[in-house]
C-alpha positions as CSV (number, residue, x, y, z in Angstrom):
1,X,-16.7,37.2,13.4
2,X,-14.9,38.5,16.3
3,X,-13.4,36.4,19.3
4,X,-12.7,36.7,22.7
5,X,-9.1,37.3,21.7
6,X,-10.2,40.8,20.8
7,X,-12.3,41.7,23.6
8,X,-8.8,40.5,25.8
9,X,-7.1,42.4,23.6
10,X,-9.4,45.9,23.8
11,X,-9.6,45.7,27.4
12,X,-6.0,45.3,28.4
13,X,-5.2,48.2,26.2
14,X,-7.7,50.1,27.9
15,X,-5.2,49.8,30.5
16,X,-2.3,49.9,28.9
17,X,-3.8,53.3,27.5
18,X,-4.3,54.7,31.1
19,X,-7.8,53.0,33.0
20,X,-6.9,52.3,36.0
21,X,-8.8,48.4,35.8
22,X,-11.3,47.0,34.2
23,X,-13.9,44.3,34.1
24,X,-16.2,42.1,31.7
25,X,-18.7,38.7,31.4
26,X,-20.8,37.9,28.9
27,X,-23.3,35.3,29.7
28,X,-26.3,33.2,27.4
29,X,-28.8,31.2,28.7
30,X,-27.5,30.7,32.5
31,X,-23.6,29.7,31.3
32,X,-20.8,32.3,31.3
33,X,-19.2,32.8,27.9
34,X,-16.6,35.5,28.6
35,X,-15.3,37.0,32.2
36,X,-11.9,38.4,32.3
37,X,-10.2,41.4,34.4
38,X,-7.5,43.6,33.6
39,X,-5.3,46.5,35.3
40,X,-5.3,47.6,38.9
41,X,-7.9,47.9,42.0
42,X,-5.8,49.9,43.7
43,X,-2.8,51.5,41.6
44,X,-0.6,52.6,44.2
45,X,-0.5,49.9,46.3
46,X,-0.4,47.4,43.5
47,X,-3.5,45.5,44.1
48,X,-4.5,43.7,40.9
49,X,-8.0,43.5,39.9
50,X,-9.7,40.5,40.6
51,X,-13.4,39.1,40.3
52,X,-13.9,39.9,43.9
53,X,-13.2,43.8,43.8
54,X,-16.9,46.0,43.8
55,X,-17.2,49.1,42.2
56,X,-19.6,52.1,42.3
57,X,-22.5,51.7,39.8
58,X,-24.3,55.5,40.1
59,X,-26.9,55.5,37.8
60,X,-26.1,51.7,36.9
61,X,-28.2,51.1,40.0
62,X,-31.5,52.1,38.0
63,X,-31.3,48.7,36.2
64,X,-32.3,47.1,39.9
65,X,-34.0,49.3,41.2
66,X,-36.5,50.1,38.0
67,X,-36.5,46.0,38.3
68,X,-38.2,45.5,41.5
69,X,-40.6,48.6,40.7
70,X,-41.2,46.6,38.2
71,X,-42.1,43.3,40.0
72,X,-44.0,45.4,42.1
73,X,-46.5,46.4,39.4
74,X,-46.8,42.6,38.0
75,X,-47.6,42.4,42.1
76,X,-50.7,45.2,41.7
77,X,-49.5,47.4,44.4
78,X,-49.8,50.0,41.9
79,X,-50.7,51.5,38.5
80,X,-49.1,53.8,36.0
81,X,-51.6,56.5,36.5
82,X,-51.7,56.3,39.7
83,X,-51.0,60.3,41.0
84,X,-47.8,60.4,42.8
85,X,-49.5,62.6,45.4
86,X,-50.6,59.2,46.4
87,X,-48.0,58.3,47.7
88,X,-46.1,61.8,48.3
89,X,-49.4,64.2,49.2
90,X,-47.4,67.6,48.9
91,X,-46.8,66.6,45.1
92,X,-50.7,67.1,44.9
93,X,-50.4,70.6,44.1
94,X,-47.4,70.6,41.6
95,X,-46.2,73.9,39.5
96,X,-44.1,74.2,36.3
97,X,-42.2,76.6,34.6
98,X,-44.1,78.4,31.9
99,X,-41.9,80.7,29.1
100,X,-43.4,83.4,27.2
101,X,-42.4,84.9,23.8
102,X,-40.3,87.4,25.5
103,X,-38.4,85.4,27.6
104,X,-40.1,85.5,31.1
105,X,-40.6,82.8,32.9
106,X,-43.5,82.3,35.0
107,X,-44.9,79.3,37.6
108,X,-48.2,78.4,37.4
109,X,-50.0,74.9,38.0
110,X,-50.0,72.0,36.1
111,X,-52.7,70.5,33.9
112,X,-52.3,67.0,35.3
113,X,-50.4,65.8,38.1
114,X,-47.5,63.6,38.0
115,X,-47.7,59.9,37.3
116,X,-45.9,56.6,38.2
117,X,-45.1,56.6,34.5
118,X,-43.7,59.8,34.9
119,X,-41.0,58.9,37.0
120,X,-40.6,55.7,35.6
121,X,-39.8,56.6,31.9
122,X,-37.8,60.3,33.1
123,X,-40.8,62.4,32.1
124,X,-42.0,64.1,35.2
125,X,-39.9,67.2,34.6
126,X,-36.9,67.5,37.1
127,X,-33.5,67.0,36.6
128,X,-30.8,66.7,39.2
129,X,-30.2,69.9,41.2
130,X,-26.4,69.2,41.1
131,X,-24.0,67.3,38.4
132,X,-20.1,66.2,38.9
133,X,-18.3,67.9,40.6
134,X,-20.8,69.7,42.5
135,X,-21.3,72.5,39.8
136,X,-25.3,74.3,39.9
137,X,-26.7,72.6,36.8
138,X,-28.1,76.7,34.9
139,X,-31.7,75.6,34.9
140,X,-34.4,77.5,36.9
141,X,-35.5,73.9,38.0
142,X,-32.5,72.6,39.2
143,X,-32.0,76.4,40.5
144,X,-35.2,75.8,42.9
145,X,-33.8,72.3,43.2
146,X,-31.1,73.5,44.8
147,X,-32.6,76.0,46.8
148,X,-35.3,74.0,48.4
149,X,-32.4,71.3,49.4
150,X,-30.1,73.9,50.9
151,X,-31.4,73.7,54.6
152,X,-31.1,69.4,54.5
153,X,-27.6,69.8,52.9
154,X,-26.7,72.2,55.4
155,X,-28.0,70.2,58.6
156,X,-26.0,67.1,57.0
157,X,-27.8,63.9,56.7
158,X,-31.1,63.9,55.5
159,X,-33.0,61.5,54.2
160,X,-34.9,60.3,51.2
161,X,-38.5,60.8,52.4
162,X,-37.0,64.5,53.4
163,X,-34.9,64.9,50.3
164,X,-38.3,63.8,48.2
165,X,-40.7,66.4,50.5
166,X,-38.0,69.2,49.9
167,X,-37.9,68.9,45.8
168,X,-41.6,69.4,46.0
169,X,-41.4,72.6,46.3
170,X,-39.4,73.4,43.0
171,X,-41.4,74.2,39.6
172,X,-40.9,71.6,37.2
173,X,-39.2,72.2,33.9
174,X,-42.6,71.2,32.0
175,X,-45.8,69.8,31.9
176,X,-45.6,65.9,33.4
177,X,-45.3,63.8,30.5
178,X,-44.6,66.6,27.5
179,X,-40.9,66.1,27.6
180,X,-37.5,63.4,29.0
181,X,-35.5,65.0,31.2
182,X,-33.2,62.9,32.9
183,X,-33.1,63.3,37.0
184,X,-34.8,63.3,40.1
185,X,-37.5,60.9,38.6
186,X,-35.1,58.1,40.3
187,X,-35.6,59.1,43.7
188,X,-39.4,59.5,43.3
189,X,-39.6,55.8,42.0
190,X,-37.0,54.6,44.9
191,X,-39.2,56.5,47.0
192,X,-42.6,54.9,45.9
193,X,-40.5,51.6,46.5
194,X,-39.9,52.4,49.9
195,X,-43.4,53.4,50.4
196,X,-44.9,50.5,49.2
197,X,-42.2,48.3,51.1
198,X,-42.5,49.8,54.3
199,X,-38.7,50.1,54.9
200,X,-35.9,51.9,53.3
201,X,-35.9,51.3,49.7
202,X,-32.4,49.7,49.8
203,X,-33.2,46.7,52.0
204,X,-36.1,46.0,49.7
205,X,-34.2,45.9,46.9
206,X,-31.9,43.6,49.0
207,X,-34.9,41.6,49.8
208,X,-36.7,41.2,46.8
209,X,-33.5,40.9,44.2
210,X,-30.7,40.9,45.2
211,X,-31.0,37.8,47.9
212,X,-33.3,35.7,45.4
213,X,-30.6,36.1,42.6
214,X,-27.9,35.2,45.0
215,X,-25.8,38.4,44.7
216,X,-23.8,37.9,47.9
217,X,-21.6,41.0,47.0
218,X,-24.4,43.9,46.2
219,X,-26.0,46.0,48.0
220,X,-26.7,50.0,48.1
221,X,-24.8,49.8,50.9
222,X,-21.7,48.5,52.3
223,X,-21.7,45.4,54.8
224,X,-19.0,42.8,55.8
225,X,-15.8,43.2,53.8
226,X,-17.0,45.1,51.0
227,X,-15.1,48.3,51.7
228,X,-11.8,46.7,51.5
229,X,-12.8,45.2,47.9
230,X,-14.1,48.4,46.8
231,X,-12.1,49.7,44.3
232,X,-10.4,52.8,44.3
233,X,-12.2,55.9,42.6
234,X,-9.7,57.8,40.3
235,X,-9.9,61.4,38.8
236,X,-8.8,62.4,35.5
237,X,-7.4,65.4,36.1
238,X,-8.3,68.6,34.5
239,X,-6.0,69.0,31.1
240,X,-4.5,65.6,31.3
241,X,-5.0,62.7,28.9
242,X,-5.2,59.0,30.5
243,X,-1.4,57.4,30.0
244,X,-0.2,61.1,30.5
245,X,2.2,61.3,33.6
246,X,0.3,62.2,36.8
247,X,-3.1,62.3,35.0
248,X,-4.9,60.3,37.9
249,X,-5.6,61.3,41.4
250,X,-7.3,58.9,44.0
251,X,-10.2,60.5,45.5
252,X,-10.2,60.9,48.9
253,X,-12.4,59.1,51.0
254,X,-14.2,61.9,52.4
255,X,-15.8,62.2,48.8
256,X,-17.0,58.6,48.5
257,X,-18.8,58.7,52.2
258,X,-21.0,61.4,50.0
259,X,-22.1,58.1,48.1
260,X,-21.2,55.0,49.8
261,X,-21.3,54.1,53.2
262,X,-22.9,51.5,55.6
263,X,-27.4,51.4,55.4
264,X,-28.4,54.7,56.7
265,X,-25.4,56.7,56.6
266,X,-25.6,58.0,53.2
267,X,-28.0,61.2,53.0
268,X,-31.3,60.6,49.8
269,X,-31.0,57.1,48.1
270,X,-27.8,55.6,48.3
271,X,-26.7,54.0,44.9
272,X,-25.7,49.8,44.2
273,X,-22.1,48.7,45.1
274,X,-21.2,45.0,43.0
275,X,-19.4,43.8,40.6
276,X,-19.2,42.0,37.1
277,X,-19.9,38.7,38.3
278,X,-22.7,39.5,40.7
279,X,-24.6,42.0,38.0
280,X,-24.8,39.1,35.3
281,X,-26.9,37.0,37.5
282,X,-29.1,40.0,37.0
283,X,-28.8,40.9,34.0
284,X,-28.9,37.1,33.2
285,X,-32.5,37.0,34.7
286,X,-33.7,39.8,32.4
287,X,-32.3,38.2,29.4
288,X,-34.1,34.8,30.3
289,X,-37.7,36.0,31.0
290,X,-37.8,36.4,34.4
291,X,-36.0,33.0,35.0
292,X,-32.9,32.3,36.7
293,X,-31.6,28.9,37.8
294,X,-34.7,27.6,37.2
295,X,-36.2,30.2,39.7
296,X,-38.6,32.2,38.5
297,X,-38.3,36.2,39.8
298,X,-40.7,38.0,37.9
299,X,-42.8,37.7,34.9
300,X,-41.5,37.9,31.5
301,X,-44.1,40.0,29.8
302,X,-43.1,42.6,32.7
303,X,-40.1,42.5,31.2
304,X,-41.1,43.0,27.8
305,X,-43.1,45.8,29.0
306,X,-39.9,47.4,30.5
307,X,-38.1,47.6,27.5
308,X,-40.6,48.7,25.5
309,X,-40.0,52.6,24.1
310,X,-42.0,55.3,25.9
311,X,-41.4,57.8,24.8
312,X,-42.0,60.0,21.2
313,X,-40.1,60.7,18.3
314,X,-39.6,64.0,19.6
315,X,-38.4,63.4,23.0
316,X,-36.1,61.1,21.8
317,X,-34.7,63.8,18.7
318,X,-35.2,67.0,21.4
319,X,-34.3,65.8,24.4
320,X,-32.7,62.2,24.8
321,X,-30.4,61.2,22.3
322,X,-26.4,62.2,21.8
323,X,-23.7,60.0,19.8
324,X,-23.8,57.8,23.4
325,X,-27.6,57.0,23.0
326,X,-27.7,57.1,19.5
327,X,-30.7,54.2,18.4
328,X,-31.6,53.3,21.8
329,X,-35.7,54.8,23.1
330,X,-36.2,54.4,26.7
331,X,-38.7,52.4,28.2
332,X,-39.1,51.9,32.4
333,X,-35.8,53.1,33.6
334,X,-33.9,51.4,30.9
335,X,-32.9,52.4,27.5
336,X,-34.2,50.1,24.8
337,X,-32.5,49.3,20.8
338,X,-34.9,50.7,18.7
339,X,-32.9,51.6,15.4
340,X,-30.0,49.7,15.6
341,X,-28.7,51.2,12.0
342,X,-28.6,54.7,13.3
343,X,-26.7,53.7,16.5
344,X,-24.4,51.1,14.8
345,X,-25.5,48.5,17.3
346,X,-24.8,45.2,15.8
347,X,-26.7,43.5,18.6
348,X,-30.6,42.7,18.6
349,X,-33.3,45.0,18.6
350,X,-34.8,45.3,22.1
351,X,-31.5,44.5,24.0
352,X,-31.7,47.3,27.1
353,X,-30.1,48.5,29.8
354,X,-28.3,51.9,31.3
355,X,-24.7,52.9,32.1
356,X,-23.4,54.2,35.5
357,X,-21.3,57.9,35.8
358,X,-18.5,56.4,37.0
359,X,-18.0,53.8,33.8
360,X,-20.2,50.8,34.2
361,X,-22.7,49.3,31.7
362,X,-24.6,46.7,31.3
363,X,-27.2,45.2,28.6
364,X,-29.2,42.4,28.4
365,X,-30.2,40.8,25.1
366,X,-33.9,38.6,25.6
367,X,-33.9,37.6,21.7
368,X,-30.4,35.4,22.2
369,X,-30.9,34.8,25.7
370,X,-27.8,37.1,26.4
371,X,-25.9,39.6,28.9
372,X,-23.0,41.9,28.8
373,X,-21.8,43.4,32.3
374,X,-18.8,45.9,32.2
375,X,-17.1,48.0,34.6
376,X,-14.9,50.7,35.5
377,X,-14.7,53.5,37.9
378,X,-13.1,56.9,36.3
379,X,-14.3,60.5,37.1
380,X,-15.1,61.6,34.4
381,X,-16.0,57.9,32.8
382,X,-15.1,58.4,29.0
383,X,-18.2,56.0,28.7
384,X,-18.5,56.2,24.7
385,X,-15.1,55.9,24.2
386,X,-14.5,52.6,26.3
387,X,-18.6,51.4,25.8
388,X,-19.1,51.7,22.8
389,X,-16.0,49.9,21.7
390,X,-16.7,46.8,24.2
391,X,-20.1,47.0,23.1
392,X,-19.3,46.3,19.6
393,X,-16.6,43.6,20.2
394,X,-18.6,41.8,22.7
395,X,-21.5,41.3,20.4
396,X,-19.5,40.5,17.6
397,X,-17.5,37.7,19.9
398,X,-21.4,35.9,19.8
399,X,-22.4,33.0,17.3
């Protein structure tokens, strides 16, 4: 067996290797087992990272925000087949790309409209329109993506009802429910939860999580003192190694207000801003059946319903797995262990969770009880190099 010794050990020579800081708890049954930081906040200014920095989560957000869809379905305000032109009526007359033997591409209708369990389990077709580093993803999906968002972009701040009214108007890449494509199925279901809340999806998740669970430093939004604890966002630059000599630029604070900014200032769906210690109370809750201290939140068959796979065999060999997501399925906007052999997991089958594109991750662990929080922020994130690793020391630091 492992010990914490190790984890200690990996993480600080993650920095000693060239991350900037970096963060980790491990938690069982409501006590923490593990929670230790190491390198830099701020590098320049020599600001040591402590548990009260935050950091950008990206697509670490979908853990909450798939969460309280999630309670709102144990709650009946909706169903998985429920049309999304329920909510969203332009989607009622949805198109999809169509290729023939000879390489054309035509639009025509689809057979059935998009579901709720489309864009809960990544299967309604769209990608994003735009990946790091603002580069056109080569897709004639994210092509239209990008063309129907061009007039919002160019007026400035638009928001997410706009953003979602625009994207209708782009073919998908397939029929609803044929294929996973990972994407814009996030702001449909942060969408629905706006529409169903009756206020911007981020104080709703504010309301209905975050403030139960007690997570005084998370938001999708700044408040209070949270910019000065944010941490700084470093680049890798291009052709440099991490330890090489210049190899990290700051970047400049013009790019995070893209991203992160007070409620309403940031244009779509604005993603989670927290920390270690705030996302285990989370991630504690989902490990403990809905439970935490002694609160009940939601219902633990909701959870096992989350993290239960969705998708087929061929998705998962076609479209969703790499050496990163090797053995995981996906379930309701969480990926799910399935085969841990064939992603030499040596935690339990059924632990889920996601990862964020600027180097956070999180898993939660309902057989032991167990969660496992860790963060960085690095463009690009050189997640399976630094996950994977923590992943298999943390779980081998458990008895």
């Amino acid at each position: 067996m492992s010990d914490f010794r190790h984890l200690d050990a990996l993480l600080q020579k993650f920095v000693d290797d060239g991350l900037p800081g970096c963060s980790c708890v491990i938690a069982k049954k409501g006590e923490i087992l593990y929670e230790n930081y190491f390198g830099w906040a701020d590098i320049e200014n020599k600001k040591a990272l402590t548990r009260e920095n935050v950091f950008r989560q990206a697509s670490l957000t979908k853990i909450a925000m798939y969460t309280v869809a999630m309670m709102m379905y144990e709650q009946g305000k909706f169903l998985m087949t429920d049309p999304v032109y329920e909510y969203f009526p332009e989607w009622r007359h949805s198109t999809k790309l169509v290729y023939s033997e000879n390489g054309d591409v035509d639009v025509v209708s689809v057979e059935k409209p998009i579901t709720i369990k489309n864009i809960m389990n990544m299967t309604c077709g769209l990608p994003y329109d735009m990946i790091m580093g603002d580069i056109p993803v080569k897709h004639p999906t994210a092509e239209a993506m990008a063309k129907a968002m061009a007039p919002l972009r160019e007026k400035g701040h638009y928001t997410l009802r706009e953003q979602i009214r625009a994207i209708s108007q782009a073919p998908l890449a397939f029929e609803p429910g044929s294929r996973w494509l990972y994407g814009f199925a996030s702001e449909l279901t942060a969408g629905l939860i706006e529409e169903i809340g009756g206020k911007p999806a981020e104080l709703v998740i504010k309301e209905m999580l975050f403030e139960p669970l007690g997570m005084e430093s998370t938001a999708n939004f700044t408040f209070g003192d949270i910019p000065d604890r944010l941490v700084k966002n470093y680049h890798l630059n291009r052709g440099k190694n991490l330890g090489d000599d210049d190899a990290l630029t700051a970047l400049p604070p013009e790019r995070d207000a893209m991203f992160v900014g007070p409620l309403g200032t940031v244009s779509g769906f604005s993603r989670v801003i927290t920390n270690c210690y705030d996302y285990t109370k989370l991630m504690q809750m989902l490990a403990n059946g809905g439970v935490y201290n002694g609160e009940r939140i939601m219902g633990r068959k909701t959870i096992d319903l989350m993290r239960t796979n969705t998708i087929t065999d061929q998705m998962i060999y076609e479209d969703y797995w790499n050496s990163y997501l090797a053995g995981y399925g996906y379930g309701y906007g969480v990926r799910t262990m399935s085969h841990p052999y064939e992603g030499q997991h040596n935690g339990s089958l059924g632990a889920f969770g996601w990862t964020g594109g600027s180097g956070t991750w999180a898993e939660a662990d309902p057989s032991e009880g167990v969660s496992i929080v860790y963060m960085h922020n690095l463009q690009p994130n050189l997640e399976e190099y630094h996950h994977l690793r923590m992943r298999a020391v943390a779980y081998g630091c458990l008895e």
